[in-house]
N, C-alpha and C positions, 0 to 999 in steps of 0.2 A: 732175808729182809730183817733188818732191824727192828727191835718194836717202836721207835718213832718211825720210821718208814713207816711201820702199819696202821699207827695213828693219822698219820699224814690221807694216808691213802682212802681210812674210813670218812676223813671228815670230808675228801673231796667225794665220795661217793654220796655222803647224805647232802652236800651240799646241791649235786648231779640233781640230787632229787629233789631236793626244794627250789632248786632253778634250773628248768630242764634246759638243754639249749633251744634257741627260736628255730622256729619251724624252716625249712628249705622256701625261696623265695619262687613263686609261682613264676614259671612259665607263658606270658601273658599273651606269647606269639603260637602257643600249643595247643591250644585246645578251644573249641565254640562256645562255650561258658563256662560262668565259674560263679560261687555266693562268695562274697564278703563277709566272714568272721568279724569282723572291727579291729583287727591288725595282722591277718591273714588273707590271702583267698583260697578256698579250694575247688580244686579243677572240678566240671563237669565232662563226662564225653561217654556217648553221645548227649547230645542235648535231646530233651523228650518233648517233643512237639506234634500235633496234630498234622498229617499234610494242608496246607493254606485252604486248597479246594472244599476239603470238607467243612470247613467252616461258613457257616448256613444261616439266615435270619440276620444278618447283621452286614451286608452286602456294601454300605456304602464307608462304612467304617474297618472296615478289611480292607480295599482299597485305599484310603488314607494312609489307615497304616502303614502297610502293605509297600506304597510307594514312597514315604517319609522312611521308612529304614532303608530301602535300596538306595534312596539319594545317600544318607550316612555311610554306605559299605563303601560306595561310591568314591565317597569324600567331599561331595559336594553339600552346599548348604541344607541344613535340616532343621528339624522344628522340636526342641521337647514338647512331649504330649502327656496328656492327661486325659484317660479315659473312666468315664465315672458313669454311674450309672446302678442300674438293679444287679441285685445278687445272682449268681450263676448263669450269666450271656457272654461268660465267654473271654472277658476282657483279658486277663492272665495269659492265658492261651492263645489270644490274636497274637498278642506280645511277641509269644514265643517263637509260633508258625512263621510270623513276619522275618522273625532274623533267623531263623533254619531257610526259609527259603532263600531270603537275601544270600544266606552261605555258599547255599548250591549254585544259585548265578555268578557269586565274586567269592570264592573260596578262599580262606584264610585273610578275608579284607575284613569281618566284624567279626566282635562274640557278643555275646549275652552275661551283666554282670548283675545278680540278684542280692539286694542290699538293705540294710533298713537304715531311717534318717542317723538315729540315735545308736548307730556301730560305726563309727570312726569314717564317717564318711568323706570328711574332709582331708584322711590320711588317705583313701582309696584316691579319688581326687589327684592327688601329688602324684601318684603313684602312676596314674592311669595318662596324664600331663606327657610322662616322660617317654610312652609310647608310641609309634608311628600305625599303632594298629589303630580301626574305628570302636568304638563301645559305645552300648546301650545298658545303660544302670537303668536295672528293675525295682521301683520302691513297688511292693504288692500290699492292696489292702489298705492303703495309708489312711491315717485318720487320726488329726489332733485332739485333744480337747479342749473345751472351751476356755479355759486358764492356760492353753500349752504355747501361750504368747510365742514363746524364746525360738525354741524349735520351730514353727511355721517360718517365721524370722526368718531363718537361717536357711531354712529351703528356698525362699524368695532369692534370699544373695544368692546363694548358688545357681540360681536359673537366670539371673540377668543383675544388673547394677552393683554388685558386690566383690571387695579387692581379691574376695576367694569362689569367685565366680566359674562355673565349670569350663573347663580347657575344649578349645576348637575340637579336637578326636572324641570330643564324648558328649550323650546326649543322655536324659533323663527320659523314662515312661513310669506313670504313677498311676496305678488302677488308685479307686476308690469308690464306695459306694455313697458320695456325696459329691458334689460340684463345686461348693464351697472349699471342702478338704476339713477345714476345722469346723467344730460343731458347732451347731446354731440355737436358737430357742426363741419361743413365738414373744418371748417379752420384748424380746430386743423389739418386734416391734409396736413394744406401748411405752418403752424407754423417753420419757418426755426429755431428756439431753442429746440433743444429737444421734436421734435413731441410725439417721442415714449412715452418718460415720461409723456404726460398732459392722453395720452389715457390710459395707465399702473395706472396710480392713479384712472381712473376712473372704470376698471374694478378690481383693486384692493379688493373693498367693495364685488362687485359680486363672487370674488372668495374666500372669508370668509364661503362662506356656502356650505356642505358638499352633498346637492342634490339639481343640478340647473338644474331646466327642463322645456324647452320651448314648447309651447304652440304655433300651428300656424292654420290658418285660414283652414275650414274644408270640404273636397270635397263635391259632390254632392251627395254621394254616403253615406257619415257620417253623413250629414245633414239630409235629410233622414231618418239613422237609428235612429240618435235623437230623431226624430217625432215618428217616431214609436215606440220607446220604452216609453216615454210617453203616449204618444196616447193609445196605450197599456195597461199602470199601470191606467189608469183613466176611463177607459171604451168609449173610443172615437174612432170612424171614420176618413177617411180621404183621398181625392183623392192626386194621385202624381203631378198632373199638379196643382192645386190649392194651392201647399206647394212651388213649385218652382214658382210661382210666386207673392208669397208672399215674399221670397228672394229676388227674381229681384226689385220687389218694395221698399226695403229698400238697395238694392243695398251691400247686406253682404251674407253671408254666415255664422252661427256662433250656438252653444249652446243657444246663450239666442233670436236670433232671432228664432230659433225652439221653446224657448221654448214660444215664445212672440207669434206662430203661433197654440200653442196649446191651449194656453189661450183665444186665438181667436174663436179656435174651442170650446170650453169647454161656452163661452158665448154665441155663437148661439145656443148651444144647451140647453140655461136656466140653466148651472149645474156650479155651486162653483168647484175651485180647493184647 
């Protein structure tokens, strides 16, 4: 080799390395989920989901769900949804259960795509257009701020009236732990300018999607059945005063504190969940 050959060869080397090549293009007919990077996706498999049944305290909202993704595997008409609500009941996880089950009924007809607003969602979008598969884009968590005008925006077009509106094979699910989505503040309502309109724009966004279902903090009595229906599915034991005081001690009530009580129990008794 010549020393310009070697020259040549070193620069394409460090060049290799300052731009590596783009990634291998996902698969989108392969696999049951997958997260959106912002100009990637990578695969998920399996997908981690709850069996649907064990999902306890929130009975009327698992059904919704529930049958709002099967119509999507389907291909028939569906609703983007917006489930909002108190912290740890669950919402993330109906999500997921819903389209793992959907799976098992209509195999390789949906997946699960996990996303945030502000990662290229609009290039996911294009992408997802040119599929003949069904998708459920997961925004988890979501929550604007009160200046994040732009963004909320742009979630709006996307769910309905907008020229980059999301394409007939794909639906949107949004947890949140607010209803509005973007944040609020009680001035708004002593704002002597048109109070009604700053609150009207703010639940504007929320009322874009076609099943909004709140999610709220779960009696004693739910809580409870939570544990036990776990407790149950894993081969575990359990007293009732020992579960409600492990409540009291974190000071909630909720699905992931059950289920944070079972995991509890599953480690004293030496056993992996």
């Amino acid at each position: 080799m010549s020393e310009t050959d070697a020259v040549l060869v070193r620069i394409a080397d460090a060049l290799e390395r300052l731009a590596p090549p783009a990634p291998p293009r996902a698969d989108w007919h392969a696999h049951p989920a997958y997260v959106w990077t912002g100009s990637s996706a990578r695969p998920v498999d399996p997908l981690e989901a709850p069996p649907l049944a064990l999902i306890c305290g929130v009975d009327a909202q698992k059904a919704a769900v529930a049958e709002n993704v099967v119509r999507l595997a389907r291909g028939a008409a569906a609703h983007d949804m917006l489930l909002w609500g108190a912290r740890g009941m669950g919402k993330s996880a109906l999500v997921r259960a819903a389209v793992r089950a959907a799976q098992d009924a209509y195999p390789g007809r949906i997946a699960l795509v996990q996303a945030a607003p502000d990662e290229g969602l609009t290039g996911l979008l294009t992408v997802l257009r040119q599929s003949d598969r069904q998708f459920l884009i997961l925004l988890d968590d979501l929550g604007f701020d009160a200046d994040d005008a732009s963004s909320s925006r742009r979630l709006r077009s996307w769910l309905e009236g907008g020229v980059e509106a999301r394409p007939a094979n794909v639906r949107l699910a949004v947890t949140s732990n607010r209803r509005a989505i973007v944040e609020r503040h009680m001035a708004e309502q002593n704002d002597p300018i048109n109070p009604r309109d700053v609150v009207d724009d703010r639940l504007a966004l929320a009322d874009r999607f076609g099943l909004s279902l709140g999610f709220h903090a779960c009696s004693q009595d739910d809580y409870l059945a939570i544990i036990t229906g776990y407790a149950g599915h894993h081969g575990l034991e359990f007293q009732t005063d020992d579960a409600l005081a492990w409540s009291k001690q974190r000071g909630s009530r909720s699905g992931r504190v059950a289920w944070q009580f079972v995991n509890e129990l599953a480690g004293r008794a030496g056993r992996k969940l």
